[in-house]
N, C-alpha and C positions, 0 to 999 in steps of 0.2 A: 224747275229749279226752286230750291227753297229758298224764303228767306231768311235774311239775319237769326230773327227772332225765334225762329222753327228751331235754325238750328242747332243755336244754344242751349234749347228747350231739349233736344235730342241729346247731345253733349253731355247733358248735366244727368237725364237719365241714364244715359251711358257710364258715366263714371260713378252712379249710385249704384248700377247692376253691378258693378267690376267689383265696388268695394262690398258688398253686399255678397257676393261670390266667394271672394278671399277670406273674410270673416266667419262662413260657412263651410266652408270645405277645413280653412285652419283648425276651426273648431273641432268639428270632427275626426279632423286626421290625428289630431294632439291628445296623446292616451290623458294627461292631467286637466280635460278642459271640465270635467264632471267633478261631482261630488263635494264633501264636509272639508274636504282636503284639494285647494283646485290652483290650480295656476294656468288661466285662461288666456292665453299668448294672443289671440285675437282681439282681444281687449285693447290690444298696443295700439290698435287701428280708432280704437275710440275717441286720440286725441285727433285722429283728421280732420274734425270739421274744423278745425285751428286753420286750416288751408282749403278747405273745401268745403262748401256748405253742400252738393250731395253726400257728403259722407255721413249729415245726418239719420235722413231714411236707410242709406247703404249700411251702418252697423245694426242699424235697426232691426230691418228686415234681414240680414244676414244675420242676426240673432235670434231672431224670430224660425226661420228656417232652421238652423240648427239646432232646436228644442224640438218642432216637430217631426224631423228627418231621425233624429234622434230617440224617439220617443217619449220625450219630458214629457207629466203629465201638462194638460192646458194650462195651470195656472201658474206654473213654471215658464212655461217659453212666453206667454203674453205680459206677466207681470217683470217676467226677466229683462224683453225685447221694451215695456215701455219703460224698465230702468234706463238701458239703454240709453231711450231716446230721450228722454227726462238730463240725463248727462251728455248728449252730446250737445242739445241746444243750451245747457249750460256752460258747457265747454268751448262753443261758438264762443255765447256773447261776453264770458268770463274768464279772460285766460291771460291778464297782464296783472302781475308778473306772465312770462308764459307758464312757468313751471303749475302755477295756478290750474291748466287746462288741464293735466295730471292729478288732480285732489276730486275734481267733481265725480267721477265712475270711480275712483277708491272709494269713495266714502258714500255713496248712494245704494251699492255694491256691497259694502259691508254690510250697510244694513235692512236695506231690503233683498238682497242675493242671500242675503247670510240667515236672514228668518226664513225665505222660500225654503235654502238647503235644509236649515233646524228642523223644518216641520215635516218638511216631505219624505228626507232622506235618511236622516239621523235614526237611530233605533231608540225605541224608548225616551223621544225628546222631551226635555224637560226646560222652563224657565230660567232655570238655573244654571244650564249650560248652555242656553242662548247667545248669552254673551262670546260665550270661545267660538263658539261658533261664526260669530260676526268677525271676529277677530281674526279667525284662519280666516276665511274666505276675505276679506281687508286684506291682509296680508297677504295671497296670493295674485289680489288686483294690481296691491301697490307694484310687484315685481314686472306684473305684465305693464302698467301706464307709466311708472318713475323709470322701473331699468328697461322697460323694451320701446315703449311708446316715445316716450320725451326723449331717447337719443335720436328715432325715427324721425320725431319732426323737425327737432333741431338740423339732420341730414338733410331732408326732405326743402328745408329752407334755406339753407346755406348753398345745397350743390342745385338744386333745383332741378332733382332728378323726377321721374314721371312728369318729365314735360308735357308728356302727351295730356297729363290729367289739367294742366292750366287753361285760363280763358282764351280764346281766341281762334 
């Protein structure tokens, strides 16, 4: 029989794998989660760690995976996945107001997503359109963390649905 402590420890990697999962496969399956032009709907999962602290590692590593499942080159999926994770332990300890938990992966996102996309992907990148660059890819965050994430959690706390993912 395990104990308490085991099995929180188990729980917690449990609901890292799940979100970690859903953030990879969403990724993937969403024709817009690529490119100069992106609206990464997986992203919306980013505000989790508001309610769950596996959800750290789990967009993480579910971002992580979907760079290299994907193809991204390495310094795409590792600088992208420790944006990530750079936002979500921001999002943890920083999120009152709540809507606050929505600005840290906008704006991390813009401009480190938004230089990886500039340099990697863009044709003939130039300094100069760096900037729009930051700007689309911002702007396709914000849609995924303000209009899909932040209704998510406000759901997620009001009905308290994924019971299953709470302590106990």
């Amino acid at each position: 029989r395990m104990n308490m402590k085991k099995s929180l420890n188990v729980r917690e990697l449990t609901r890292a794998a799940l979100i970690a999962a859903i953030y990879c496969v969403v990724t993937i399956l969403w024709p817009f989660s690529f490119g100069s032009i992106q609206v990464r709907i997986s992203e919306a999962l980013t505000l989790l760690p508001v309610l769950f602290p596996a959800a750290i590692p789990g967009v993480s590593v579910g971002c992580m995976l979907a760079g290299i499942l994907t193809g991204a080159p390495w310094f795409d999926w590792l600088f992208g996945s420790l944006t990530t994770l750079t936002a979500a332990l921001l999002t943890r300890k920083y999120h009152k107001p709540l809507w606050l938990a929505a600005v840290w992966p906008t704006l991390l996102n813009a401009v480190i997503t938004g230089a990886i996309v500039h340099f990697a992907y863009v044709d003939n990148p130039t300094l100069s359109l760096l900037p729009l660059t930051m700007l689309s890819v911002g702007a396709g965050e914000a849609i995924a963390c303000f209009g899909l994430g932040f209704p998510l959690l406000l759901l997620l706390r009001k009905t308290g649905l994924f019971g299953f993912m709470k302590k106990g």
